[in-house]
RODO-2510 file (C-alpha; in nm, 4 decimals, decimal comma):
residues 367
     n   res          X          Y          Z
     1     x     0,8798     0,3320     0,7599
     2     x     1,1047     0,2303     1,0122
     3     x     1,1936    -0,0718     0,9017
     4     x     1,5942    -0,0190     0,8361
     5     x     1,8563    -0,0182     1,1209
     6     x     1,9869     0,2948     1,1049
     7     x     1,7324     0,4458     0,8224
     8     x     1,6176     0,7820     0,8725
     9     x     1,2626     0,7145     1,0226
    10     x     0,9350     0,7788     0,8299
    11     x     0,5957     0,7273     0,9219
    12     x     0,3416     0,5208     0,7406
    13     x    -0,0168     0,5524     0,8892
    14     x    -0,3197     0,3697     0,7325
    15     x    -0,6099     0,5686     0,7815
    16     x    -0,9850     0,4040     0,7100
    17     x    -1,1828     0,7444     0,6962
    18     x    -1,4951     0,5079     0,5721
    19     x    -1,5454     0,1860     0,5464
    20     x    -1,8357     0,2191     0,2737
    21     x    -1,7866     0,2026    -0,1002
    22     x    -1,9455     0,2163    -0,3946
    23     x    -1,8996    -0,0438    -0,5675
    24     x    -1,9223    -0,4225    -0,4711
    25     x    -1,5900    -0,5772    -0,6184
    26     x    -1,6270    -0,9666    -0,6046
    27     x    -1,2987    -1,0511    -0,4716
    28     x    -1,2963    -0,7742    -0,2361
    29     x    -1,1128    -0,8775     0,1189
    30     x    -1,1777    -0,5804     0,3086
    31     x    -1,5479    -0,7225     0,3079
    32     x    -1,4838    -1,0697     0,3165
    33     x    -1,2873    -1,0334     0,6249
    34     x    -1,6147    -0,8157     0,7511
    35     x    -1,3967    -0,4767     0,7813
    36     x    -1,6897    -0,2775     0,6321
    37     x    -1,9684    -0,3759     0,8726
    38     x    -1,8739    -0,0691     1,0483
    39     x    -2,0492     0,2005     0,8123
    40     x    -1,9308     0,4697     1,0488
    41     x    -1,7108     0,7583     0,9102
    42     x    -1,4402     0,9524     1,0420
    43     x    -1,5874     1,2853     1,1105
    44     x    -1,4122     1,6171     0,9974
    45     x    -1,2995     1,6807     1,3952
    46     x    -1,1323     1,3939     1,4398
    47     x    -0,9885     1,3991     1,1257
    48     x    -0,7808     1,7318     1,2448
    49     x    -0,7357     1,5954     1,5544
    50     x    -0,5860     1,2823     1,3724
    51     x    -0,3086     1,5191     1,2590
    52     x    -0,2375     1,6651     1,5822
    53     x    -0,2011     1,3795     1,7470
    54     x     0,0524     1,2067     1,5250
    55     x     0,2041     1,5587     1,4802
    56     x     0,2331     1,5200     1,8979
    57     x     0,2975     1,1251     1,9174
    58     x     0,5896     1,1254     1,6712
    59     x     0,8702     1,3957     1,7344
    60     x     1,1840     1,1613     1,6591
    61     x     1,0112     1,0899     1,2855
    62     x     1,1232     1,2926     0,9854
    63     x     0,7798     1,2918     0,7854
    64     x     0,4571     1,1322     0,8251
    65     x     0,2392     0,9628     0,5189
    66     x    -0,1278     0,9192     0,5679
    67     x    -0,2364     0,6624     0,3200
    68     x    -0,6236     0,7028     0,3444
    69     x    -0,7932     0,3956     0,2396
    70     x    -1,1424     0,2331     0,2967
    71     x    -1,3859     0,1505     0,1597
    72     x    -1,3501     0,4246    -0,0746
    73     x    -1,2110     0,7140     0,1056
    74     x    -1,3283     0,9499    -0,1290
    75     x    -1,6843     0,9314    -0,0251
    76     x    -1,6182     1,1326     0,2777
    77     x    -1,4794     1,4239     0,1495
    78     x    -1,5299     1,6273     0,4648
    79     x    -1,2503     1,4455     0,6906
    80     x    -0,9797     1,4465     0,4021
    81     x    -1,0501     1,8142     0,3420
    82     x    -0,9917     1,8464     0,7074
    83     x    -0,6643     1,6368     0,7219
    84     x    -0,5079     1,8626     0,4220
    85     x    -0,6179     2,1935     0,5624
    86     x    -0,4994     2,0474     0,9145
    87     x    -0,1234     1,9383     0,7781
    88     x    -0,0324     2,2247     0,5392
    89     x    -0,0427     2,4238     0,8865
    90     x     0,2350     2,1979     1,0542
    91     x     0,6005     2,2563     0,9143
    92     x     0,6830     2,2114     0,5464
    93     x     0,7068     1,8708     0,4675
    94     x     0,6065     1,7118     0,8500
    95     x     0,3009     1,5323     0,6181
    96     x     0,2675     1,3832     0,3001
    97     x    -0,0334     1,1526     0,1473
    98     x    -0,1493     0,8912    -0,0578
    99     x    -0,4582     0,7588    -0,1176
   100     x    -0,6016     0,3877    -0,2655
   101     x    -0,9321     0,4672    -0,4837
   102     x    -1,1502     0,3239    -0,6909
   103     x    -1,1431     0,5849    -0,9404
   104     x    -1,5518     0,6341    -0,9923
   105     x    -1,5605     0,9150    -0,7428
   106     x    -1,4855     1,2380    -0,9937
   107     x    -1,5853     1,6137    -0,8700
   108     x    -1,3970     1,9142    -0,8634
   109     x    -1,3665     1,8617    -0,4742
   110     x    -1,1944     1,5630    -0,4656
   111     x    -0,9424     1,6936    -0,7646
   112     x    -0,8863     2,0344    -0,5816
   113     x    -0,8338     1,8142    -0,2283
   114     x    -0,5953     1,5900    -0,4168
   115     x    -0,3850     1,8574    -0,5892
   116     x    -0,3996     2,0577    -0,2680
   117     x    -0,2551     1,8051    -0,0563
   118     x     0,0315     1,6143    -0,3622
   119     x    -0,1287     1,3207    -0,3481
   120     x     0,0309     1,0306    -0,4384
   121     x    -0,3000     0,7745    -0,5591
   122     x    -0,3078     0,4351    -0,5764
   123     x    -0,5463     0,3760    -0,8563
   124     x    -0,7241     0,0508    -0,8681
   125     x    -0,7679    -0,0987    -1,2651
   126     x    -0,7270    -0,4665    -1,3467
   127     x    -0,6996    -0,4486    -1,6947
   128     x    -0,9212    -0,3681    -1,9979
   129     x    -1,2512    -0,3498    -1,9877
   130     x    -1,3448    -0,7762    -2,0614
   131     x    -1,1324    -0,8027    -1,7164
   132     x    -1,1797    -0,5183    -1,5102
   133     x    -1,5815    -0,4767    -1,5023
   134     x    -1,6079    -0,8590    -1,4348
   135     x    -1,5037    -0,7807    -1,1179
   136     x    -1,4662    -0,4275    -1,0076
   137     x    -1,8582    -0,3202    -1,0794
   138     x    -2,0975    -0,0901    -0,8865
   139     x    -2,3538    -0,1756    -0,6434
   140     x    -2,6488    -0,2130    -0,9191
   141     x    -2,4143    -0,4222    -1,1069
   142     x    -2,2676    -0,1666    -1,3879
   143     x    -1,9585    -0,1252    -1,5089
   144     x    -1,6439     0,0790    -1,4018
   145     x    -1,3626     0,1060    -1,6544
   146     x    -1,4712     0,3529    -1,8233
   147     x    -1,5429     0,5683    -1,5211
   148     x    -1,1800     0,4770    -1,4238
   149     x    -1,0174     0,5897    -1,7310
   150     x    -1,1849     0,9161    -1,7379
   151     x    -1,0984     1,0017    -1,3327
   152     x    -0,7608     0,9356    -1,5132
   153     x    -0,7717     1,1641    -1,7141
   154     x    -0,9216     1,4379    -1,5057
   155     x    -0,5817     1,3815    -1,2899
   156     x    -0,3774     1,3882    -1,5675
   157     x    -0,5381     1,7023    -1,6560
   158     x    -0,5880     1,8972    -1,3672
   159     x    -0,3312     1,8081    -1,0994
   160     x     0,0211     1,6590    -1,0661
   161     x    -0,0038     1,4104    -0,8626
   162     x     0,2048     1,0985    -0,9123
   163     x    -0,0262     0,8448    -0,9951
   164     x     0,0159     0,4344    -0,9327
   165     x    -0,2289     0,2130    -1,1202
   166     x    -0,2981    -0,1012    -0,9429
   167     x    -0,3964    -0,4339    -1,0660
   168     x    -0,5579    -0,7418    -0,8844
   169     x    -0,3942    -1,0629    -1,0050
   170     x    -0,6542    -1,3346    -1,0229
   171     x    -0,7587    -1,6768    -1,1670
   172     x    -0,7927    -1,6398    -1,5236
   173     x    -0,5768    -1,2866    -1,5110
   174     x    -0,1822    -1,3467    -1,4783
   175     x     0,0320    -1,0858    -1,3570
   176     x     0,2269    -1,0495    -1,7312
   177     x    -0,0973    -0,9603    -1,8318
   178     x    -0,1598    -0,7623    -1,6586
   179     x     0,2010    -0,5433    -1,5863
   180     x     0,1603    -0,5629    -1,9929
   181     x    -0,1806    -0,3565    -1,9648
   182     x    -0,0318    -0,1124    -1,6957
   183     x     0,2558    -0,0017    -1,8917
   184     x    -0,0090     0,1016    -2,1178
   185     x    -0,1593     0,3749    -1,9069
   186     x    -0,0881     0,6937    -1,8751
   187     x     0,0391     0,6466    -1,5089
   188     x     0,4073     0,6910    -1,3151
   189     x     0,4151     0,3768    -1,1535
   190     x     0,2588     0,0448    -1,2131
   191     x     0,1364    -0,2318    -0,9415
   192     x     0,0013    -0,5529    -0,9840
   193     x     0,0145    -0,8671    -0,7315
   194     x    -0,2122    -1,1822    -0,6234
   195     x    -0,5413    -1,2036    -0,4946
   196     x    -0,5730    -1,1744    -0,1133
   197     x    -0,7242    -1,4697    -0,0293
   198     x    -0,6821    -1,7749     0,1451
   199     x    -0,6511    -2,0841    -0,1001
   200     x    -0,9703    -2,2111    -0,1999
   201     x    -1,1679    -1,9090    -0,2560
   202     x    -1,3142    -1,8091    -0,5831
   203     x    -1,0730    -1,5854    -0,7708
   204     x    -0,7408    -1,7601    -0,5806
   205     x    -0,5077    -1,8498    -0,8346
   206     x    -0,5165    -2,2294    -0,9108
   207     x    -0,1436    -2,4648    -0,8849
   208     x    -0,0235    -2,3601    -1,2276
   209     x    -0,1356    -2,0218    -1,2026
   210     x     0,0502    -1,9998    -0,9094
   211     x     0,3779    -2,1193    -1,0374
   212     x     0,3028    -1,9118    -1,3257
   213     x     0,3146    -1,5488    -1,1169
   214     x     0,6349    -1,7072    -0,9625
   215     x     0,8043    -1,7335    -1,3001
   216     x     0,6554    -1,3936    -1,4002
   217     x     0,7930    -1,1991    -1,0879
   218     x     1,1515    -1,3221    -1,2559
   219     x     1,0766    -1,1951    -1,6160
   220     x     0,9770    -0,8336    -1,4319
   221     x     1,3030    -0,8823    -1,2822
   222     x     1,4561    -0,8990    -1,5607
   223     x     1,2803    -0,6308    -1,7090
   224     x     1,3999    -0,4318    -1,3754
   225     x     1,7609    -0,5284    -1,5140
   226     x     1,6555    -0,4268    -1,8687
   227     x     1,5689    -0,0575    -1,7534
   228     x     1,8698    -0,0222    -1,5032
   229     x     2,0861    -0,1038    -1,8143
   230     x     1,9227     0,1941    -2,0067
   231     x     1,9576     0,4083    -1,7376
   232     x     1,5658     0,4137    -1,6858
   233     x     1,4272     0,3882    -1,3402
   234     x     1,1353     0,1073    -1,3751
   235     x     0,7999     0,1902    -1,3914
   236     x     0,7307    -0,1410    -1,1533
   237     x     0,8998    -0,0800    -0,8707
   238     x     0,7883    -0,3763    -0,6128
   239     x     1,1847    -0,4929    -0,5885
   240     x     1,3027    -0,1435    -0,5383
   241     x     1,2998    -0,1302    -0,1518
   242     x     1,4897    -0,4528    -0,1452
   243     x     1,7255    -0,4224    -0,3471
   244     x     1,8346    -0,0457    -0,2299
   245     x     1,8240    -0,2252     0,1018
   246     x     2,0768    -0,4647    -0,0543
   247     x     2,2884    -0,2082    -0,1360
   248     x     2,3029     0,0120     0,1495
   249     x     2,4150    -0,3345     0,3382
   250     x     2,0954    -0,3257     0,5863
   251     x     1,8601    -0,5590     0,7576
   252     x     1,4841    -0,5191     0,8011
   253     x     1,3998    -0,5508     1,1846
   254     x     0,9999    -0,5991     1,1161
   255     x     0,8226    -0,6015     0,7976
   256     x     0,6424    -0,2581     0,8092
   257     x     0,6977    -0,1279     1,2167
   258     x     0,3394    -0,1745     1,3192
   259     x     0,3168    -0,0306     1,6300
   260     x     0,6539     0,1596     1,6019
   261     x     0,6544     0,3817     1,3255
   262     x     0,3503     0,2110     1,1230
   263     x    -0,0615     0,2134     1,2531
   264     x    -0,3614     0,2170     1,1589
   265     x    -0,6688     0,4401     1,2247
   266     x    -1,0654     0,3238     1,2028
   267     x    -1,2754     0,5378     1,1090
   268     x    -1,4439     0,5708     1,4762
   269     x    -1,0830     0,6992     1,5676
   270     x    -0,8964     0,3947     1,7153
   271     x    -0,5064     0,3508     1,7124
   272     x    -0,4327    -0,0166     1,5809
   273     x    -0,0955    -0,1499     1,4795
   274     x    -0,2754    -0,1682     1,0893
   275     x    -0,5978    -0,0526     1,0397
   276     x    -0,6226    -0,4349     0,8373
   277     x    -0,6449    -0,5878     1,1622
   278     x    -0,9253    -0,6367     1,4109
   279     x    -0,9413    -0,4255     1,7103
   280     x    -1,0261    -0,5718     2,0391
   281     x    -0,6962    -0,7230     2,1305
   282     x    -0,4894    -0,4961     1,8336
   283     x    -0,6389    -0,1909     1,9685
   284     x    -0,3263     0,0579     2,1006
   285     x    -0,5629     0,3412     2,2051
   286     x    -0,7804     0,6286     2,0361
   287     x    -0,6796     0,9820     1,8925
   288     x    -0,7820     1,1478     2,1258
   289     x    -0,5810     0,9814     2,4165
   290     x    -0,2757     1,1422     2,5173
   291     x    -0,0500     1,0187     2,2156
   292     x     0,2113     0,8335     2,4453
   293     x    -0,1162     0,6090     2,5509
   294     x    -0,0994     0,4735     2,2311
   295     x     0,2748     0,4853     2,1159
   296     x     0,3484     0,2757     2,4567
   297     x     0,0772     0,0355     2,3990
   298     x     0,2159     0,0292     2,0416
   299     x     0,5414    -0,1110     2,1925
   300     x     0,4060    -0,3151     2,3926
   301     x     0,2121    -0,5013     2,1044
   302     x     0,5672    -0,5115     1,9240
   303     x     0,7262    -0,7103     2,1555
   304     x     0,4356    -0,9728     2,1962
   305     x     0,4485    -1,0076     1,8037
   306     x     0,7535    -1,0757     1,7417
   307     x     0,8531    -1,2999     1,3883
   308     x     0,7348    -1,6295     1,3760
   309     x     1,0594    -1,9016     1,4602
   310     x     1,0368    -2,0189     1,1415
   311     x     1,1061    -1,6624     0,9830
   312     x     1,4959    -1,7235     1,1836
   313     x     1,6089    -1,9956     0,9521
   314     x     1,4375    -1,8069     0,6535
   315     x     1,6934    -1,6977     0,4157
   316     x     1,4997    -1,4072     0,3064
   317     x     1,4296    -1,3093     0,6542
   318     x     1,6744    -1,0049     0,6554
   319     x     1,4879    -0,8585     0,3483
   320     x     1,1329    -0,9826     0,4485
   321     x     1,1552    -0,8783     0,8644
   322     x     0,8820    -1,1759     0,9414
   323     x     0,5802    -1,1455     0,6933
   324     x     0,3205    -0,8916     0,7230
   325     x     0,1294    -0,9549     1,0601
   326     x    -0,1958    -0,8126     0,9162
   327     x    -0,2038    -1,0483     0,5707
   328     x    -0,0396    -1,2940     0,6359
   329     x    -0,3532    -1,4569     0,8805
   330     x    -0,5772    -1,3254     0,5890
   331     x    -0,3949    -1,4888     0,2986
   332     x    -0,2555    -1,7768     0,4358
   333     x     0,1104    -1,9825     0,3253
   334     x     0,0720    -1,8199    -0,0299
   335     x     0,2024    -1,4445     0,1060
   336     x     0,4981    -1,6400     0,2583
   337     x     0,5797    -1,7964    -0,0992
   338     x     0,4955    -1,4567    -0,3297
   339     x     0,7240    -1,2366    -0,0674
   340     x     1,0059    -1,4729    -0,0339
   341     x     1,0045    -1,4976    -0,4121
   342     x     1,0217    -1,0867    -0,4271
   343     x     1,2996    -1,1717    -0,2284
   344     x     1,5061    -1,3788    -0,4386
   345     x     1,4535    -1,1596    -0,7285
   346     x     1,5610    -0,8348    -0,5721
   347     x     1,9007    -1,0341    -0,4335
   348     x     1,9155    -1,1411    -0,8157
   349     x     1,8613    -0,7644    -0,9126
   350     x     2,1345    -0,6446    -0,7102
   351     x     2,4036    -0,9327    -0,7658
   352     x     2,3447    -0,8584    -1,1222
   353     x     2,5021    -0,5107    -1,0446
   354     x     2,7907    -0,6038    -0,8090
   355     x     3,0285    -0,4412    -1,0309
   356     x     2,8979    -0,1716    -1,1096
   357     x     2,6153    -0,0949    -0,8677
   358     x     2,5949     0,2923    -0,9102
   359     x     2,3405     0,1825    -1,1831
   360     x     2,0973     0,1513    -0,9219
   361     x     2,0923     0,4517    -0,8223
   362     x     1,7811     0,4956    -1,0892
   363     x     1,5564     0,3322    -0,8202
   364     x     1,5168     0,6636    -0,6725
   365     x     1,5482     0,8612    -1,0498
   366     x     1,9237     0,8887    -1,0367
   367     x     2,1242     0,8926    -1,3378
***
């Protein structure tokens, strides 16, 4: 992303091909803030035409990532296939992708489509089974871990893509649990944060288990320290950003570039800053507009969103760039507290290694 004066510019794209899923996960935003109401999906011709038009729309950026997400964008195979087949025509390396999943869609399809096109997935799995299937369950009601743990496998097995397992924080789960379960799995990276919700609802975290995932993002930072030490590049990587960004001397200009370098596509086809956000007044344009329809409106909507006045006297403002305009209405103050508190640990990361900061070079696996 383009969120680094003077960083080589990538594109991050957030692309809903469905909005329908599987399963019926109790805390599940994307349905509480009514996303999935639209059961539409994005159909195999616009799918291509997806790739042509960011292909078209974004000449000065070096690589694009389509991050398809959902609902669970593995239940329409038929636009993904499309958006691989599309991008391995374009130059070497124009595309990459990544996908969030629930992990209960397995067929030889979806494997060959995900080796095919180097996935990187996001793999949803709170924990063992006691926590994971009393949330994350199908539609009837069953269970999911074990259906999890065996798509696992099959990846582990039959492609190489770099996997990311990705854990819910919730009332009644901290996040040491469940970083402690993670770095059990068979994955490449770990990821595990709070619950996106405002306060109040259901699975939010309650007062002390709230200050409690504040004192645990400082124990993974220490762990963070613990691995630089050895040489090891961290298998949680959430302070990894900021801190490089700390030590190439850099300020963040937005949090993620929506609307520059960052949108979001519905699965009807519509440009929008994030795909997280409502269209209507968020919309930029459609793919199938002339791409500078959209990238203009996209600028447009930058300026009129700019960071909030408060974000100026922010100390973490430089690393944050103004909170993410898509959450941060859907989450409330708490975002605000758990970023600025990433924050402060990366700046604690990096001051750590002032004199001899080479040993963060193992954020990005050098040794």
């Amino acid at each position: 992303m383009a969120l680094l004066k003077g960083e080589n510019q990538r594109a991050e794209v957030l692309v809903a091909t469905t909005w329908k899923c599987n399963l019926r996960c109790s805390y599940c935003f994307v349905r509480e803030c009514g996303l999935s109401r639209n059961e539409e999906n994005l159909s195999s011709g616009a799918a291509a035409r997806l790739i042509d038009s960011l292909d078209e729309g974004l000449p000065e950026v070096e690589s694009i990532c389509l991050h398809l997400y959902g609902g669970e964008p593995l239940l329409n195979l038929s636009a993904m296939e499309a958006m691989v087949n599309r991008a391995l025509q374009k130059a070497t390396g124009r595309f990459a992708f990544a996908i969030t999943t629930n992990g209960t869609v397995i067929s030889p399809v979806a494997l060959e489509l995900l080796g095919a096109g180097s996935f990187e997935v996001i793999l949803s799995i709170d924990g063992p089974a006691s926590i994971h299937d009393q949330c994350r369950r199908t539609v009837d009601g069953g269970p999911t871990h074990a259906r999890v743990l065996e798509f696992l496998a099959a990846m582990r097995s039959e492609t190489d893509c770099r996997i990311r397992s990705s854990a819910v924080v919730r009332s009644g789960w901290g996040l040491a649990q469940a970083v402690d379960y993670l770095l059990t799995l068979p994955v490449d990276v770990i990821k595990a944060q709070a619950i996106r919700s405002m306060p109040g609802f259901p699975y939010a975290l309650s007062e002390f288990e709230h200050n409690a995932y504040l004192n645990d993002l400082e124990l993974i930072g220490h762990y963070v320290i613990g691995e630089l030490e050895q040489g090891r590049r961290p298998r949680d990587d959430r302070f990894s950003s900021r801190v490089l960004q700390l030590l190439a001397g850099m300020e963040r200009n937005s949090f993620c570039a929506a609307g520059d370098t960052s949108f979001g596509i519905t699965p009807t086809g519509e440009v929008l800053p994030c795909v997280l956000m409502e269209p209507g007044a968020n919309k930029l344009g459609h793919i199938y507009d002339d791409p500078q329809v959209w990238r203009q409106a996209g600028r447009v909507w930058l300026r009129l969103h700019p960071p909030k006045d408060e974000c100026s006297s922010c100390a973490a403002q430089p690393l944050c760039g103004g909170g993410c305009p898509a959450l941060m209405p859907i989450c409330g103050p708490n975002e605000c507290v758990f970023v600025r508190k990433n924050c402060e640990v990366a700046s604690a990361i990096h001051d750590h290694f002032r004199a001899s900061p080479e040993a963060l070079l193992a954020l990005v696996g050098i040794s």
